[in-house]
Structure formats: structure tokens, C-alpha cells
MMTF fields as JSON, N, C-alpha, C and O atoms, coordinates in Angstrom:
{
  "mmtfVersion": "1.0.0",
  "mmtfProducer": "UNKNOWN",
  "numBonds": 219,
  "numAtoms": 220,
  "numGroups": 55,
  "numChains": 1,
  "numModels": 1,
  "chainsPerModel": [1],
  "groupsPerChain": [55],
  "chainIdList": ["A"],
  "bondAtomList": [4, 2, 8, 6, 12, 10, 16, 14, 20, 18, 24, 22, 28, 26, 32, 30, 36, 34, 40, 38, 44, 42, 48, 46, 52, 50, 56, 54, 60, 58, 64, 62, 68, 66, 72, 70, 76, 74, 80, 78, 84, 82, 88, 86, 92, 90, 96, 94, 100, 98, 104, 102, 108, 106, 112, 110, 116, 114, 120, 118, 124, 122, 128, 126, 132, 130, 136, 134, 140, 138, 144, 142, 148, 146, 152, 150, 156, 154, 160, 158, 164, 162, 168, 166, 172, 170, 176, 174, 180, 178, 184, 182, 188, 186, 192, 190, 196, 194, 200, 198, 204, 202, 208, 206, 212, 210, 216, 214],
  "bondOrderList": [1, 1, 1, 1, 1, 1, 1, 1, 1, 1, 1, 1, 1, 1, 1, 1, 1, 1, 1, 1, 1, 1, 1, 1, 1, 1, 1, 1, 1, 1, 1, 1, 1, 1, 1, 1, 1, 1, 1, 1, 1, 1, 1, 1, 1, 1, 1, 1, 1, 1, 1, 1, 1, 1],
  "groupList": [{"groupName": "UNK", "atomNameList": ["N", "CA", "C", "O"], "elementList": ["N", "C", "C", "O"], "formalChargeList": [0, 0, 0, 0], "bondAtomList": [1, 0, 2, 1, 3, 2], "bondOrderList": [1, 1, 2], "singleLetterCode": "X", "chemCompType": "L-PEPTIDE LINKING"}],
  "groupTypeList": [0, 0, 0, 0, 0, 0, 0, 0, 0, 0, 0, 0, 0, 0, 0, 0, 0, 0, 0, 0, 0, 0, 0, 0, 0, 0, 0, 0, 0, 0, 0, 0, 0, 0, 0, 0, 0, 0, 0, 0, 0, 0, 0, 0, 0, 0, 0, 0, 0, 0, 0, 0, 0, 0, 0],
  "groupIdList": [1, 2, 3, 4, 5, 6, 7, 8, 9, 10, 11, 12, 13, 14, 15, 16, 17, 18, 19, 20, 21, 22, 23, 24, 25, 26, 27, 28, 29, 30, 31, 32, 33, 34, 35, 36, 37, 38, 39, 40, 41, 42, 43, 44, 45, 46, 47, 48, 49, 50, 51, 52, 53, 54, 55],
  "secStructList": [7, 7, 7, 7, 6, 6, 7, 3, 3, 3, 6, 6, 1, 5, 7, 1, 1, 7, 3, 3, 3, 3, 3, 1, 1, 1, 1, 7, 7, 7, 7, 3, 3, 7, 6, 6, 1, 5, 7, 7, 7, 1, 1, 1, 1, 7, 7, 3, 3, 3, 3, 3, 3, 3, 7],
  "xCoordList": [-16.761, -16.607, -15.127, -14.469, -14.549, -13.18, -12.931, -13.584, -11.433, -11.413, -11.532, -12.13, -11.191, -11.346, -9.583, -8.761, -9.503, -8.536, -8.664, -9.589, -7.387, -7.252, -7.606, -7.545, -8.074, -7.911, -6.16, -5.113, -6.185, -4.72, -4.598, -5.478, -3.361, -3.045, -1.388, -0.461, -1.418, -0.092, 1.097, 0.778, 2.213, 3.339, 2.852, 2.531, 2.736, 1.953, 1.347, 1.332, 0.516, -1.439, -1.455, -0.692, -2.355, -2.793, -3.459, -4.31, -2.614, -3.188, -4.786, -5.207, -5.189, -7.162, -7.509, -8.557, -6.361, -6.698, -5.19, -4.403, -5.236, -4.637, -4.178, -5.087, -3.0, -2.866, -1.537, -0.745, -1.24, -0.049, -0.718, -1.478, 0.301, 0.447, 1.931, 3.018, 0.974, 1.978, 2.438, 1.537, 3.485, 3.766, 3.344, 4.021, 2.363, 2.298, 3.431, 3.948, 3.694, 4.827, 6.095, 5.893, 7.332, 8.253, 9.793, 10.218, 10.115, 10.226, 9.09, 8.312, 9.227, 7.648, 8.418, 9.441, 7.552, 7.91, 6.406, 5.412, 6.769, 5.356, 5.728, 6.906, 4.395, 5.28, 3.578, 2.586, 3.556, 2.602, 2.907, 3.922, 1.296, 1.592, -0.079, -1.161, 0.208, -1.164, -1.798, -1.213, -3.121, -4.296, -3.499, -2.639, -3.806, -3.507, -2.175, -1.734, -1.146, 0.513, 0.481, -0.363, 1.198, 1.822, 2.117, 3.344, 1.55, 2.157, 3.895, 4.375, 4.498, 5.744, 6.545, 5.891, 7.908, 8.408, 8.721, 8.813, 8.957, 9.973, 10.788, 10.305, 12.587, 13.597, 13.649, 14.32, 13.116, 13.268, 12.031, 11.26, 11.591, 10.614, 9.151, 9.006, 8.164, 6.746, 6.305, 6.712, 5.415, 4.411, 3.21, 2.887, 2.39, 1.407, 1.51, 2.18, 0.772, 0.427, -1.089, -2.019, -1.158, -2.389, -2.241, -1.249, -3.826, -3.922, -3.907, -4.732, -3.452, -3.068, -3.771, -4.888, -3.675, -4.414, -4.49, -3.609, -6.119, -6.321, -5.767, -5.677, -5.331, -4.55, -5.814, -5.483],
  "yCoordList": [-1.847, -0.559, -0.33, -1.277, 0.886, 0.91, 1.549, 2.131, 1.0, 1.283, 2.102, 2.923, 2.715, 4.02, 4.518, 3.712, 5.498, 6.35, 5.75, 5.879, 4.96, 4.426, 3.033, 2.599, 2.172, 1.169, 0.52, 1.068, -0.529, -1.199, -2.73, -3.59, -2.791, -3.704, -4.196, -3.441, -5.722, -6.813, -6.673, -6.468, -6.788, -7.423, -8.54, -9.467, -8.571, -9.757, -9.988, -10.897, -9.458, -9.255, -8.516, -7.557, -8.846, -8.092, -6.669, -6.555, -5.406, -4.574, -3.883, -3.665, -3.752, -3.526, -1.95, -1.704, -1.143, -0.002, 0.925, 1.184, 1.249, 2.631, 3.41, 4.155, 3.758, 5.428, 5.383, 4.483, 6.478, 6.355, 6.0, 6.53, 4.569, 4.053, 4.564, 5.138, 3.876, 4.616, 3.695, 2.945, 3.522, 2.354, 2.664, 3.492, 2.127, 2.072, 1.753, 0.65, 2.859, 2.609, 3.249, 4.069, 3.252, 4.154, 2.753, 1.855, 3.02, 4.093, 4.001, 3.08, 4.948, 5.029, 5.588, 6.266, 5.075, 6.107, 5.777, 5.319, 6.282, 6.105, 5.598, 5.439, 5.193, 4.451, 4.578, 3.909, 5.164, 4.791, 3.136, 2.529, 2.654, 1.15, 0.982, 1.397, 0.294, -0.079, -1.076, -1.572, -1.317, -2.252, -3.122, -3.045, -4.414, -6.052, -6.448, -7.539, -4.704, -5.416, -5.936, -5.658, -6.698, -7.026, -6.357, -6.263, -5.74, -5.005, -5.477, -6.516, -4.491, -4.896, -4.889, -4.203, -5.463, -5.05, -4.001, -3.471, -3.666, -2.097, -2.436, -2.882, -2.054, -2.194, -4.101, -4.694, -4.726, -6.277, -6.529, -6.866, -6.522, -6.39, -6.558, -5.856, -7.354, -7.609, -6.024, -5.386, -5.755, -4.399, -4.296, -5.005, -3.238, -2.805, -1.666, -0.642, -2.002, -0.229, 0.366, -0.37, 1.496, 2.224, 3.17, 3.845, 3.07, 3.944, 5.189, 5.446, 6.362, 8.252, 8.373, 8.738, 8.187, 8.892, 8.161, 7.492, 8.421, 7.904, 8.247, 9.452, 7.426, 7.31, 8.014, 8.064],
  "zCoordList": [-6.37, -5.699, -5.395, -4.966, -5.59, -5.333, -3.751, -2.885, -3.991, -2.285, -1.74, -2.434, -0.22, -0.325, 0.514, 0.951, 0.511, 1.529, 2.875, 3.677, 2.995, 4.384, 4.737, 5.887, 3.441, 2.8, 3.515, 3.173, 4.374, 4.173, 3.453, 3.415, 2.949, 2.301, 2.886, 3.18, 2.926, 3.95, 2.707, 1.536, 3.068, 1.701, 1.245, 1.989, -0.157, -0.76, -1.084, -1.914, -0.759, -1.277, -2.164, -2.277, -2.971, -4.249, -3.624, -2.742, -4.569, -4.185, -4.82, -5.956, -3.839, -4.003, -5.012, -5.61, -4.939, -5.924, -5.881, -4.971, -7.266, -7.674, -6.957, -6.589, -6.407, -5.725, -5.162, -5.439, -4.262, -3.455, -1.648, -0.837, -1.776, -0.536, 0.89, 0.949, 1.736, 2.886, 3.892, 4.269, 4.414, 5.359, 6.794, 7.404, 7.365, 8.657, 9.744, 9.921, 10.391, 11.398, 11.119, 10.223, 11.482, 11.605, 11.131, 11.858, 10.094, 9.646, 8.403, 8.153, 7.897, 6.809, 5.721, 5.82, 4.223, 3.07, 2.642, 3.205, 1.244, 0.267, -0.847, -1.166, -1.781, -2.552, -3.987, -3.698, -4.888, -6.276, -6.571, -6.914, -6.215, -6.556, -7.349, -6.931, -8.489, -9.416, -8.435, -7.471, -8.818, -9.02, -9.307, -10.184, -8.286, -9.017, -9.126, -9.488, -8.513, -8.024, -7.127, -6.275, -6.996, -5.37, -4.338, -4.299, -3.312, -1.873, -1.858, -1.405, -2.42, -1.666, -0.293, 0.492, 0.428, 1.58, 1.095, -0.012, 2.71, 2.577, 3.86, 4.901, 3.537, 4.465, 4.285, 5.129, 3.469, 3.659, 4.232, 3.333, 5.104, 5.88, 5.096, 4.095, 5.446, 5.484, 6.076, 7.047, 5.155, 6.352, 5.7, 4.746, 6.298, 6.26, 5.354, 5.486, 4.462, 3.591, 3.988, 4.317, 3.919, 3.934, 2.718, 2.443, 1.8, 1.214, 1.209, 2.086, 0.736, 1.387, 0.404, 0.773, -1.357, -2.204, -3.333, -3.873, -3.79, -5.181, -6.276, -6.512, -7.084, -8.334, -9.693, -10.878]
}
């Protein structure tokens, strides 16, 4: 079953689905990341992504 909207994913973890992700917290960007990449940092930094939209 694929994930859904609002789905989060850690720096590092395999990401669970397709789409554009969003960084929880301030400062924030977004970022199109595939199925089965790696969550990357953002600013250096470990974070939290949340899924915004399916790919």
C-alpha cells in the first residue's frame, strides 16, 4: 500500500514513496525525492520530512 500525504520520513531512512517532501520546522524547504532514496539533511542537519504530494 503506498503511503499517504503526511506520511514522515528521518534523514536516512529509506524513503517510503514518490512525491514532494517538506521539512518539518523552520527553516523549511521542499524537496522531489524517489521511492527507496535516502531522506536527505537539510542545512547539514538530520530532520524530519513530511510528505505534501504524491509523485
Amino acid at each position: 500500500m503506498a503511503a499517504q500525504v503526511g506520511t514522515t520520513a528521518r534523514t536516512g531512512e529509506r524513503c517510503p514513496e514518490s512525491g514532494v517532501w517538506e521539512v518539518v520546522g523552520t527553516p523549511t524547504t521542499t524537496a522531489p525525492i524517489a521511492k527507496g532514496n535516502v531522506m536527505p539533511p537539510y542545512n547539514n542537519q538530520a530532520v524530519t520530512w513530511r510528505l505534501i504530494r504524491l509523485a
